[in-house]
Z-matrix of the N, CA and C atoms (Angstrom, degrees):
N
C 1 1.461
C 2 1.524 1 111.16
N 3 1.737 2 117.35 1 -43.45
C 4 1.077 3 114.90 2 166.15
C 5 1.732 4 124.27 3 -32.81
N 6 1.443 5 114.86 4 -39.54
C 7 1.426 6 115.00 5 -145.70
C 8 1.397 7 71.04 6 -102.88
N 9 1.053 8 158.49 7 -57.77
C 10 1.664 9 140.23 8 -179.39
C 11 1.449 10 120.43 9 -42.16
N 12 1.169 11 122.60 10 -3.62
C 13 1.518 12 132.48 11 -152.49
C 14 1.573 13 78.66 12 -118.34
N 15 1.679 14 111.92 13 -80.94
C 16 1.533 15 88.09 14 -167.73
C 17 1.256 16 120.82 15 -54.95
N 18 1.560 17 125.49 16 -38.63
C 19 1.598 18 106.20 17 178.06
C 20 0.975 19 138.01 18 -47.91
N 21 1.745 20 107.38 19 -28.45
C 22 1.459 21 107.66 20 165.20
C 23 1.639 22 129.43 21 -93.99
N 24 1.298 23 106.08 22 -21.27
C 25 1.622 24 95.32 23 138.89
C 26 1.466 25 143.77 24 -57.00
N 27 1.395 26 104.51 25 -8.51
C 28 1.603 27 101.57 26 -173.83
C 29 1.529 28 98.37 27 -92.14
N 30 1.629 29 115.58 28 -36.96
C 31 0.788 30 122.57 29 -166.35
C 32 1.844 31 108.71 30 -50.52
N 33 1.604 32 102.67 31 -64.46
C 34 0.961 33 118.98 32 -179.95
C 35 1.922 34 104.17 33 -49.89
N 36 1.126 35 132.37 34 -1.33
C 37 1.315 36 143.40 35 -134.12
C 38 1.763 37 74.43 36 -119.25
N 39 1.406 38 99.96 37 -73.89
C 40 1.543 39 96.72 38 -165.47
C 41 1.402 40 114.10 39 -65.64
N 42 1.417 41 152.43 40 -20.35
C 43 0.869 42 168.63 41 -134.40
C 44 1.838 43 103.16 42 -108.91
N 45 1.506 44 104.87 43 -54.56
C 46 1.540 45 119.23 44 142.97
C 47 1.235 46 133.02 45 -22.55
N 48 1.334 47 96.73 46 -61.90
C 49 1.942 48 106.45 47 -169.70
C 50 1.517 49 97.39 48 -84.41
N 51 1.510 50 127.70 49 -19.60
C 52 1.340 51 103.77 50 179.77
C 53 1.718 52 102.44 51 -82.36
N 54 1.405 53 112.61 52 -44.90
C 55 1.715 54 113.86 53 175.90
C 56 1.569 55 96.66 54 -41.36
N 57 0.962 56 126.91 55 -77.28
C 58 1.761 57 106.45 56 176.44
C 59 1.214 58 137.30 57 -61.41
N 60 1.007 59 120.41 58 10.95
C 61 1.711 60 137.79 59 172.44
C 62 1.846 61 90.13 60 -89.15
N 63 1.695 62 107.51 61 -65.84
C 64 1.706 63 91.06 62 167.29
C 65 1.135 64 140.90 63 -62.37
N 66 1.282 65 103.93 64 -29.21
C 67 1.508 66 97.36 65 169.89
C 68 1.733 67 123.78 66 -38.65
N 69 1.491 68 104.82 67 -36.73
C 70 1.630 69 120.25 68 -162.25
C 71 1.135 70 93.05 69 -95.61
N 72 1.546 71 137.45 70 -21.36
C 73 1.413 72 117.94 71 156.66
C 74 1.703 73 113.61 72 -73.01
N 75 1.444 74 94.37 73 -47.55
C 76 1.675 75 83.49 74 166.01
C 77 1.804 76 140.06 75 -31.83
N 78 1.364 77 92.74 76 -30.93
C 79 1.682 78 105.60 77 -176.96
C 80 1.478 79 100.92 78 -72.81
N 81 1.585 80 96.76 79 -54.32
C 82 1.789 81 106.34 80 -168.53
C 83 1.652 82 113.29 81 -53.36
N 84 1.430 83 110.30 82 -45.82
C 85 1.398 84 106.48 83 175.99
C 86 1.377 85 127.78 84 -88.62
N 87 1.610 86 118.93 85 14.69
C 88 1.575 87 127.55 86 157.43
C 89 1.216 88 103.83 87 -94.27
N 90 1.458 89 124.05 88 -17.50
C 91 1.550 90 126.43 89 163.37
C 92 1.314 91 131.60 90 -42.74
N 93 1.330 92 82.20 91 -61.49
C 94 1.845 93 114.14 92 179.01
C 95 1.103 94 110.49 93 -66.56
N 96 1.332 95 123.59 94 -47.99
C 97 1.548 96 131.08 95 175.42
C 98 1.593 97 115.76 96 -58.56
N 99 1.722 98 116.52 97 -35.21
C 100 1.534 99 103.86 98 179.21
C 101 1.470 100 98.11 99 -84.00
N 102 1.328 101 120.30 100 -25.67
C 103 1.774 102 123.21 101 -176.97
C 104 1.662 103 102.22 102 -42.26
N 105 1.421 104 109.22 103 -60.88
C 106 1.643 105 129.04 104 -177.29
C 107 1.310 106 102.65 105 -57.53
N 108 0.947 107 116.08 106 -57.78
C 109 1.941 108 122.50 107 -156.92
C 110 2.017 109 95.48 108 -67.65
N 111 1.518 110 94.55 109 -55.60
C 112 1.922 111 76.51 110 -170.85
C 113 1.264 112 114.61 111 -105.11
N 114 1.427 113 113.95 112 -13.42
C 115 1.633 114 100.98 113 165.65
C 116 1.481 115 129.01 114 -102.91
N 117 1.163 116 117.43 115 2.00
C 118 1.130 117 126.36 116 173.65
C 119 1.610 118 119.74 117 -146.26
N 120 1.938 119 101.51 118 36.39
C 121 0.891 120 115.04 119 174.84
C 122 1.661 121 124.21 120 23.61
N 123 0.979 122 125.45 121 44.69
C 124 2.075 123 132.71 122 168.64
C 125 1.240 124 100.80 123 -118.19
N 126 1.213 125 131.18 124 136.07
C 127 1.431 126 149.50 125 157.69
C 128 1.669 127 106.25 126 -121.83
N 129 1.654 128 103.47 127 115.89
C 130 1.264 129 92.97 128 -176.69
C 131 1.682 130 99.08 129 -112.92
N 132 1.170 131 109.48 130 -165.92
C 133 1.818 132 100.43 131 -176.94
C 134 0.951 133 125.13 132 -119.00
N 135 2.110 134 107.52 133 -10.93
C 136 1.544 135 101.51 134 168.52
C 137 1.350 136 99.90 135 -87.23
N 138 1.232 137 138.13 136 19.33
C 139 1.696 138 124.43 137 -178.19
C 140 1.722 139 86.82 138 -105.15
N 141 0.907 140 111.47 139 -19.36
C 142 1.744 141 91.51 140 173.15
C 143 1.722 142 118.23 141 -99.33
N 144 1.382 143 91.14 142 -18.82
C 145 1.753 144 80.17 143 170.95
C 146 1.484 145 107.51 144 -97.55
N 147 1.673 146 115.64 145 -3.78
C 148 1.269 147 94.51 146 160.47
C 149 1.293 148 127.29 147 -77.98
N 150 1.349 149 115.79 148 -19.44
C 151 1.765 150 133.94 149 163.81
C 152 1.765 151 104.27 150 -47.08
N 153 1.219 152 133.57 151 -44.50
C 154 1.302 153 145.98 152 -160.22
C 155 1.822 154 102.55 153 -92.00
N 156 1.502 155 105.81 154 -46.30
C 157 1.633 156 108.34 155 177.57
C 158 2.147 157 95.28 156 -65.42
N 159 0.828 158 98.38 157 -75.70
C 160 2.137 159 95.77 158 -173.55
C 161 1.376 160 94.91 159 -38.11
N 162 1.915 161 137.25 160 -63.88
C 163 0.861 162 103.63 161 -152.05
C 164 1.457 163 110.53 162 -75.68
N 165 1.455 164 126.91 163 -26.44
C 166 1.772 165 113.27 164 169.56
C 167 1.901 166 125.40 165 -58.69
N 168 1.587 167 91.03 166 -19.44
C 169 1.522 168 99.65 167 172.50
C 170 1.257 169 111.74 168 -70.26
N 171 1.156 170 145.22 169 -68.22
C 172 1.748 171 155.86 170 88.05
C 173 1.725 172 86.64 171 69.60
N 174 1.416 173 110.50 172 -92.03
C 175 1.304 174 133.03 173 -179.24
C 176 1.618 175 119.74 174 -37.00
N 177 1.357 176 102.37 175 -63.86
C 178 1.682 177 115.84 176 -174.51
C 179 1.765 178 111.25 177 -63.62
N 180 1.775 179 101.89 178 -43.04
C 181 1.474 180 97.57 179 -174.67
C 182 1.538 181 122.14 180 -80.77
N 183 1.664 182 93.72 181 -11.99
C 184 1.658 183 104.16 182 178.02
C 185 1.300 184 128.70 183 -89.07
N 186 1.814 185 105.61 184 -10.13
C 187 1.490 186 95.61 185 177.08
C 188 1.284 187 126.84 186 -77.16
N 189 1.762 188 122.30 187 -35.98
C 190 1.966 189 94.76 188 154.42
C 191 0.689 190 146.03 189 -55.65
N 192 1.227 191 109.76 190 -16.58
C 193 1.881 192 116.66 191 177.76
C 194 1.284 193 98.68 192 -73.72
N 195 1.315 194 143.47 193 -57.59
C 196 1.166 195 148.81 194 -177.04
C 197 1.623 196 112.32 195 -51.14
N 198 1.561 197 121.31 196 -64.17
C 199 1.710 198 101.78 197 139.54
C 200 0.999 199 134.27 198 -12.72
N 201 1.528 200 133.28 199 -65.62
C 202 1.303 201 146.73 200 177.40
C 203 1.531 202 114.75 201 -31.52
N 204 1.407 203 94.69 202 -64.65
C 205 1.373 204 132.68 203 173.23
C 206 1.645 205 113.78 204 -54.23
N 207 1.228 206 120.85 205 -9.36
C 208 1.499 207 123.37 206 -145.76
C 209 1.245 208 103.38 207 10.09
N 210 1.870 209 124.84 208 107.38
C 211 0.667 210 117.49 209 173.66
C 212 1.534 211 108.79 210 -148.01
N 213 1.640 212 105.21 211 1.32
C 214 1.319 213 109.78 212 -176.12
C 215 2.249 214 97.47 213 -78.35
N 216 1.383 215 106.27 214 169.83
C 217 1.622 216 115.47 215 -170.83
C 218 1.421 217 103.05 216 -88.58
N 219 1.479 218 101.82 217 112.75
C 220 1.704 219 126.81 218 165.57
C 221 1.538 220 100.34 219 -110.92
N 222 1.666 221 119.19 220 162.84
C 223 1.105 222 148.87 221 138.49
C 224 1.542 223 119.58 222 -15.60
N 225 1.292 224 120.04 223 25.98
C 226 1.349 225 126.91 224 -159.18
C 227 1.722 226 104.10 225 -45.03
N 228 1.309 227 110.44 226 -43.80
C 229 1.368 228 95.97 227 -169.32
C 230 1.896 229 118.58 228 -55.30
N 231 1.355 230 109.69 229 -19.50
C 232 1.428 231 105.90 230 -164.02
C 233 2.008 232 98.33 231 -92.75
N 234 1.359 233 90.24 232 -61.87
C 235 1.305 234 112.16 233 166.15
C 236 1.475 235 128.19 234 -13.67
N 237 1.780 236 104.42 235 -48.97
C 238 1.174 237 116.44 236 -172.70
C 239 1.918 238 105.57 237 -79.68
N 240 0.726 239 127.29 238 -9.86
C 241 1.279 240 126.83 239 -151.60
C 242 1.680 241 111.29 240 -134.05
N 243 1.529 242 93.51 241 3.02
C 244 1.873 243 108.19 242 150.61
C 245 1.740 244 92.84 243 -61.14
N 246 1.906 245 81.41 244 167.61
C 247 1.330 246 107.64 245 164.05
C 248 1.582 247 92.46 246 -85.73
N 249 1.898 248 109.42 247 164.79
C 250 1.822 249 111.10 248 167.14
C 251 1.612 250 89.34 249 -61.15
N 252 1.275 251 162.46 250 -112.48
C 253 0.637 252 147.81 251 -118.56
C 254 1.761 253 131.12 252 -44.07
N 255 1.602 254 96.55 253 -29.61
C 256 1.644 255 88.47 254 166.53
C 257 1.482 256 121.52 255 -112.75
N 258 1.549 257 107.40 256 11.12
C 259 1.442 258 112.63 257 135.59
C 260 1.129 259 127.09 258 -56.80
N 261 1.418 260 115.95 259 -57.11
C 262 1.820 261 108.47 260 157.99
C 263 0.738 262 127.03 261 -23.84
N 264 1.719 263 123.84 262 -73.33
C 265 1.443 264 155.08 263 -159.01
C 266 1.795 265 89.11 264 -49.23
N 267 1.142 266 126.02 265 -60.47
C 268 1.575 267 143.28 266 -151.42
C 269 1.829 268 98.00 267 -69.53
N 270 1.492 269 88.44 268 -46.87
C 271 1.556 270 97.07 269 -155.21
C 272 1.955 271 94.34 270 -78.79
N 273 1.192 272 118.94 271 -28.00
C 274 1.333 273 124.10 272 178.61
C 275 1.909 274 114.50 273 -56.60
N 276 1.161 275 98.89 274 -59.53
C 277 1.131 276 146.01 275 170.16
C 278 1.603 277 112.37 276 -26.93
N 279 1.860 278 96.71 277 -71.43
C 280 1.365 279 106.04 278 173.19
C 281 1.420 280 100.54 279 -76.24
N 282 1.123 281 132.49 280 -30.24
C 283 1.902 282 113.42 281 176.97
C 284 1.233 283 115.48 282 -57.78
N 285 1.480 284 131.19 283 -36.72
C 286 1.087 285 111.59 284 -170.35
C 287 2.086 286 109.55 285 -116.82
N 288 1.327 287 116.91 286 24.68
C 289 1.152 288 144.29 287 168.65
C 290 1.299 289 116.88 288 -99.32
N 291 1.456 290 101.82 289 -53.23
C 292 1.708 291 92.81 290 -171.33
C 293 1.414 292 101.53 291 -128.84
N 294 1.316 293 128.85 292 -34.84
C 295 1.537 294 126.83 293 -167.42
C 296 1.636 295 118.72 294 -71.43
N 297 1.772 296 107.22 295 -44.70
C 298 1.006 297 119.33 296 153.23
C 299 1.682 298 136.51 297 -34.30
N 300 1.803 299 92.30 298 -86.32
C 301 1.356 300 93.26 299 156.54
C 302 1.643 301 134.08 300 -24.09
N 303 1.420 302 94.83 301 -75.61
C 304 1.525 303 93.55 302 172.90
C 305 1.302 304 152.15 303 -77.09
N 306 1.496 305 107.09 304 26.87
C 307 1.597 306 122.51 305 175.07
C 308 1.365 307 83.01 306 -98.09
N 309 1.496 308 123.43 307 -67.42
C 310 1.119 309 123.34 308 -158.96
C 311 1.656 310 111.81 309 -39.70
N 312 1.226 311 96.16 310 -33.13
C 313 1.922 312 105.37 311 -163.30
C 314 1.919 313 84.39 312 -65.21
N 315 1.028 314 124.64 313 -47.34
C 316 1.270 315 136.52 314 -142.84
C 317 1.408 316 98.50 315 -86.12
N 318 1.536 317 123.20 316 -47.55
C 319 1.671 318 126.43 317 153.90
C 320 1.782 319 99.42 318 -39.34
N 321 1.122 320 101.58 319 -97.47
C 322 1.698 321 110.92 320 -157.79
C 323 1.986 322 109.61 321 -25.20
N 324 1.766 323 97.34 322 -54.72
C 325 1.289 324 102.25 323 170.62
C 326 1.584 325 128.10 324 -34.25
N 327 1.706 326 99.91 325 -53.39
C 328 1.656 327 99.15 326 -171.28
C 329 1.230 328 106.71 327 -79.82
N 330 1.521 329 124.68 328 -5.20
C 331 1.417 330 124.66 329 -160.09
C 332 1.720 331 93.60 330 -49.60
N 333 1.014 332 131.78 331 -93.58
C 334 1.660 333 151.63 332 -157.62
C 335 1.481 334 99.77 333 -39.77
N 336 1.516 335 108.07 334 -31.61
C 337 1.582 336 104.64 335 -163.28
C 338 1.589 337 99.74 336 -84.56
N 339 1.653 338 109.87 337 -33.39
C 340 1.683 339 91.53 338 162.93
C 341 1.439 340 117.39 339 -85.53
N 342 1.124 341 121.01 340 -36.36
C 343 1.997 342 109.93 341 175.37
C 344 1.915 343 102.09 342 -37.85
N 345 0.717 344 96.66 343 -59.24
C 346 1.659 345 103.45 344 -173.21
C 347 1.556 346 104.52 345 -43.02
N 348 1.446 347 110.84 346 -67.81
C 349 1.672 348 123.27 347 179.65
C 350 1.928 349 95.79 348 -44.54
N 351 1.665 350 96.81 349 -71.95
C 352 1.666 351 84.84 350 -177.38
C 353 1.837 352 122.56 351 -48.66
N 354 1.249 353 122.70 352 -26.25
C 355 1.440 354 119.25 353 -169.90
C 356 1.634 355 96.35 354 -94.12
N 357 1.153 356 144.46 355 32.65
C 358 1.387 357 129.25 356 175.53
C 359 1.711 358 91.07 357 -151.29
N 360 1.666 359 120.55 358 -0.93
C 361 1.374 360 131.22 359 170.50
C 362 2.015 361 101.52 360 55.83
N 363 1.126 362 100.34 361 52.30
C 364 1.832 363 119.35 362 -155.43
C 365 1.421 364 89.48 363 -62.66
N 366 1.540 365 124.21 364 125.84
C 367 1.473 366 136.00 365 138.14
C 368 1.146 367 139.89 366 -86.04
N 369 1.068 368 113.69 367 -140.50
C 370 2.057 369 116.98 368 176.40
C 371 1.267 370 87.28 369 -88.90
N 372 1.471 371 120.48 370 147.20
C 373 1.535 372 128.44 371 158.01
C 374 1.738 373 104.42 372 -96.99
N 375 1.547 374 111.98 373 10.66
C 376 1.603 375 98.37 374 155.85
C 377 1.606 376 117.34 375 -106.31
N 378 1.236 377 115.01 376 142.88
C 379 1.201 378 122.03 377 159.53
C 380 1.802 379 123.82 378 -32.49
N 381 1.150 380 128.80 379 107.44
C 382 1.244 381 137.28 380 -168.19
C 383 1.350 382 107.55 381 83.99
N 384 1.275 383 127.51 382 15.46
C 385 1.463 384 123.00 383 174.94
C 386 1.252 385 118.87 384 -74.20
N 387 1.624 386 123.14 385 174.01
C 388 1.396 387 101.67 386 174.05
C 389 1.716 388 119.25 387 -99.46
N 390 1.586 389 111.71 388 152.21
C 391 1.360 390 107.58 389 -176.52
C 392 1.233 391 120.68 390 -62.69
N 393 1.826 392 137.70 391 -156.63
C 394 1.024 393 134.17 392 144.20
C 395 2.027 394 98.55 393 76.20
N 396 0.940 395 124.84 394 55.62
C 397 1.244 396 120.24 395 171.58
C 398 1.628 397 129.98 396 -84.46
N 399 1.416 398 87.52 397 -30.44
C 400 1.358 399 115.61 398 165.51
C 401 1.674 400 122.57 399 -56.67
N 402 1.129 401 109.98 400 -22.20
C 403 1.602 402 123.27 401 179.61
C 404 1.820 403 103.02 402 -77.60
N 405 1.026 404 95.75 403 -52.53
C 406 2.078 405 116.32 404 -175.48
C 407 1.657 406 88.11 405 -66.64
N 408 1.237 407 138.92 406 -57.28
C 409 1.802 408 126.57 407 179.69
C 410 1.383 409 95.48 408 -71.22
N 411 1.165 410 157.89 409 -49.31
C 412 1.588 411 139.56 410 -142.83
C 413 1.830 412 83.13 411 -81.35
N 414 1.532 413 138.45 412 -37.17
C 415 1.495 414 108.34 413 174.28
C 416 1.071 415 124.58 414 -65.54
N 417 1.236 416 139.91 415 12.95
C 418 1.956 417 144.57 416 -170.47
C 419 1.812 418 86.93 417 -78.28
N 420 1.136 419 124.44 418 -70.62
C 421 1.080 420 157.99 419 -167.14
C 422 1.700 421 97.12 420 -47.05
N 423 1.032 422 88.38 421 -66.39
C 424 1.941 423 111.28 422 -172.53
C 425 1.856 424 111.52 423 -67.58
N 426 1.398 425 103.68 424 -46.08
C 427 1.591 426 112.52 425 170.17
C 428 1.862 427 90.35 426 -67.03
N 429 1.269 428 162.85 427 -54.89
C 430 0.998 429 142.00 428 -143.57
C 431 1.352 430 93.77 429 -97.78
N 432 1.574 431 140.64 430 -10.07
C 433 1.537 432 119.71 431 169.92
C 434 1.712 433 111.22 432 -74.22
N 435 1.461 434 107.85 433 -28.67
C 436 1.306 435 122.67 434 171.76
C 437 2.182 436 119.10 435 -44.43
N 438 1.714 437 75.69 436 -47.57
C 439 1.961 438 82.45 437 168.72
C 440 1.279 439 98.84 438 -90.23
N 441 1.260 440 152.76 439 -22.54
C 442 1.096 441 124.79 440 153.42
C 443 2.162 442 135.71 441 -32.28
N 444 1.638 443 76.52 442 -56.11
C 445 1.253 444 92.21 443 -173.13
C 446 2.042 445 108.02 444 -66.69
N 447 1.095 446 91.86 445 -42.23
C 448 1.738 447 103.74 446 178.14
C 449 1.854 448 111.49 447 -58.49
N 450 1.514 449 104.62 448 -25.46
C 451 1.542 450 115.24 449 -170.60
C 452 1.374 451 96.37 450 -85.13
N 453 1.659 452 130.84 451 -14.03
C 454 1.209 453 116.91 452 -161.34
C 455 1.334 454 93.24 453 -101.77
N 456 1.754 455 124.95 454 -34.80
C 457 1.185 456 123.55 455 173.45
C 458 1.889 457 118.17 456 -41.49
N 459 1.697 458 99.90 457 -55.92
C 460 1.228 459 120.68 458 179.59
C 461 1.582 460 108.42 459 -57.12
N 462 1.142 461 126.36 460 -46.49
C 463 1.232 462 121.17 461 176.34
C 464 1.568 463 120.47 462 -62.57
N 465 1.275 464 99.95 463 -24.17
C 466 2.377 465 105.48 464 -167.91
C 467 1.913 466 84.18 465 -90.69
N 468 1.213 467 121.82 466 -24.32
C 469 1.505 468 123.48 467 174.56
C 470 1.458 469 128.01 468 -61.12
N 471 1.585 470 106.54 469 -23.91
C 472 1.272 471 134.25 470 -149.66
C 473 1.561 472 95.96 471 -107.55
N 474 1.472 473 95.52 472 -53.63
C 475 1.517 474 117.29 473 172.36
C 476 1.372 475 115.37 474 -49.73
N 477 1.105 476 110.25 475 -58.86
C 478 1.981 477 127.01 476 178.03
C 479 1.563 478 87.57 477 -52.94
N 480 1.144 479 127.40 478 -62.45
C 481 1.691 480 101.61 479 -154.93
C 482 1.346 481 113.88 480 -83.35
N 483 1.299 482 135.84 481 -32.90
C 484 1.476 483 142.00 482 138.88
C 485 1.398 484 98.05 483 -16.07
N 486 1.682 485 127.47 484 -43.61
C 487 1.440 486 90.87 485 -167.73
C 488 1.727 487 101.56 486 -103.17
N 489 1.105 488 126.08 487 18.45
C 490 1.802 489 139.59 488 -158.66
C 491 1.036 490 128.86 489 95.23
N 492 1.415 491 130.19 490 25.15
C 493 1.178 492 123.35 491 -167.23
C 494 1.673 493 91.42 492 -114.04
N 495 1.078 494 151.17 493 57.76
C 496 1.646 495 162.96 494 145.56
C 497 1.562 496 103.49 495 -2.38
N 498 1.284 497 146.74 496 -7.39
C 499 1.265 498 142.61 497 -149.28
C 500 1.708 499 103.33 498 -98.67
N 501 1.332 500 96.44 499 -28.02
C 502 1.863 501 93.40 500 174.82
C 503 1.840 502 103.90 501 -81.24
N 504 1.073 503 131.15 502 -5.93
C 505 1.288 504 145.64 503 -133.29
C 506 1.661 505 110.41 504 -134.65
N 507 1.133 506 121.85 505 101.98
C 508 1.601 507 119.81 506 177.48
C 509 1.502 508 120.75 507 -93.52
N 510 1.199 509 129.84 508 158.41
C 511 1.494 510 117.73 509 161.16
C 512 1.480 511 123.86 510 -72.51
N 513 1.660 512 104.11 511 -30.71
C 514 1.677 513 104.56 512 174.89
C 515 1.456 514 127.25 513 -112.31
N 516 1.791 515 98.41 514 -0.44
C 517 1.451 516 113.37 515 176.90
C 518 1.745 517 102.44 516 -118.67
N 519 1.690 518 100.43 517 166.76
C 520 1.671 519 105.87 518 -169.04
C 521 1.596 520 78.27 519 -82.97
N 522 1.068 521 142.73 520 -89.82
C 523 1.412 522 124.57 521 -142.66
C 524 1.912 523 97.95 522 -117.86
């Protein structure tokens, strides 16, 4: 179980370091874009929907890692002040109650909305926009197998200490 845990932490690991690799392009090309827009008066439109493609890329590739991380917003006040064991119990619980469930809902859902994007090879519908739109929707789909995969880590984590193994599990930290 161990070696399923790190693979899918790394995974979620690498997936991380590229969301922050964009992020820092993200900065550079809102740079460039106010550089153009007020000092050299040009506003073009793929520099702003490329601002909008990184920051949803940004978003999609960072939320397992951020799982990983427990770092998305829980109930901290109650939460914190379980024993690890019914932190487990909770955190098990919600993986396969709500985290589960609802990627999947969120896979199946976008399914059609990217087949469609991929079968019409969907771009910007503005003039000078950028092409390839269809690439930026097929990750909705792809970022939620990612929390899949991170929920299964979290769940065999949850599992291990439920059965004594306390090591994914702190007394003053969530994991």
């Amino acid at each position: 179980m161990k070696t399923i845990i790190n693979i899918c932490d790394k995974i979620s690991g690498f997936f991380g370091y590229i969301a922050a690799w964009l992020t820092s392009a993200l900065v550079l090309v809102i740079i460039y874009d106010v550089f153009t827009r007020y000092l050299l008066n040009s506003s073009k439109i793929w520099i702003q929907e490329l601002e909008w493609h990184i920051f949803a890329l940004v978003i999609l590739l960072g939320t397992a890692y951020t799982l990983r991380q427990n770092g998305h917003v829980r109930v901290d006040i109650i939460y914190s002040k379980l024993s690890v064991r019914k932190r487990a119990l909770i955190d098990l619980l919600g993986v396969i109650i709500l985290l589960i469930p609802f990627s999947l809902f969120i896979i199946y859902t976008s399914k059609d909305f990217v087949l469609s994007s991929w079968q019409c090879a969907e771009g910007s519908p503005d003039p000078g926009g950028l092409p390839a739109r269809y690439l930026l929707k097929a990750m909705l789909p792809f970022s939620f197998l990612l929390v899949i995969i991170q929920g299964a880590s979290m769940f065999l984590k949850a599992l291990l200490t439920l059965l004594g193994d306390t090591s994914y599990y702190h007394e003053k930290t969530n994991h």
